[in-house]
N, C-alpha and C positions, 0 to 999 in steps of 0.2 A: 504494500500500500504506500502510495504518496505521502509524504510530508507535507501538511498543509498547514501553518502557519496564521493566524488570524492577528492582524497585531489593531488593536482601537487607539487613534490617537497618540502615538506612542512619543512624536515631536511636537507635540503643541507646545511646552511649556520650554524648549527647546530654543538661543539663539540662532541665527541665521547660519553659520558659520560650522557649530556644532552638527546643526540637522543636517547639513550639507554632509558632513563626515557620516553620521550614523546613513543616512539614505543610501551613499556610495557603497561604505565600507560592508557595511551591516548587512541591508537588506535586497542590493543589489551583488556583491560580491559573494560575501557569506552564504547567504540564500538562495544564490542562483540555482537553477534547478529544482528549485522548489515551489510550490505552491505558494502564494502570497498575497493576502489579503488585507489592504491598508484602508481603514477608515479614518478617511482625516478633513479638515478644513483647509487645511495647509493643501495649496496647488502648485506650488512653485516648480513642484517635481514630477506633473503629473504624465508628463511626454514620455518618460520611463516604463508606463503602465504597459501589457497588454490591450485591457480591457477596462474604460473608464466608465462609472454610473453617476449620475449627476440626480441628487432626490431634492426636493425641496414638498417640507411640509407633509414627509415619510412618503412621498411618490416617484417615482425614477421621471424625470423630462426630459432625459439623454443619457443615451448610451451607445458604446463600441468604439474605438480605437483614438486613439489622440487628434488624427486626422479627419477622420468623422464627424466628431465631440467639439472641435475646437472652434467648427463654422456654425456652431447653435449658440442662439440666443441667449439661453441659459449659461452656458459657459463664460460669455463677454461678459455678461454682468458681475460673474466671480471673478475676471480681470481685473475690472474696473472698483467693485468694490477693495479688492484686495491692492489695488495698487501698481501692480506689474505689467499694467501694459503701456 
């Protein structure tokens, strides 16, 4: 059986610098090959994903791939709110 991993939140309380390290090091190198399932607020890092779902108000408005995800409406607005674009 796969190693599935479920991590909630895990960098929110996390500087910018730090979370950079844990996403890399952690969850992209460590993990690879594994299952991984990141609930978070933090988007900075989402181009990484496989598989991105976008909920607002516990409903998915968007979902599937960074390239998909990124021309929805829903997603600009978590740009824009968050500052990164």
């Amino acid at each position: 059986m796969k190693d599935i991993y479920l991590l909630d939140d895990p960098i929110s309380a996390l500087d910018a610098s730090v979370r950079k390290k844990i996403i890399e090091n952690l969850i992209m190198r460590k993990l690879a090959g594994k299952t991984r399932i990141l609930v978070t607020h933090a988007i900075d890092f989402v181009r990484h994903a496989d598989v991105l779902i976008i909920m607002d108000k516990g409903r998915i408005v968007a979902q599937g791939s960074f390239d998909e995800v990124r021309h929805h409406e829903s997603y600009k607005n978590l740009i824009k709110i968050n500052k990164l674009g």
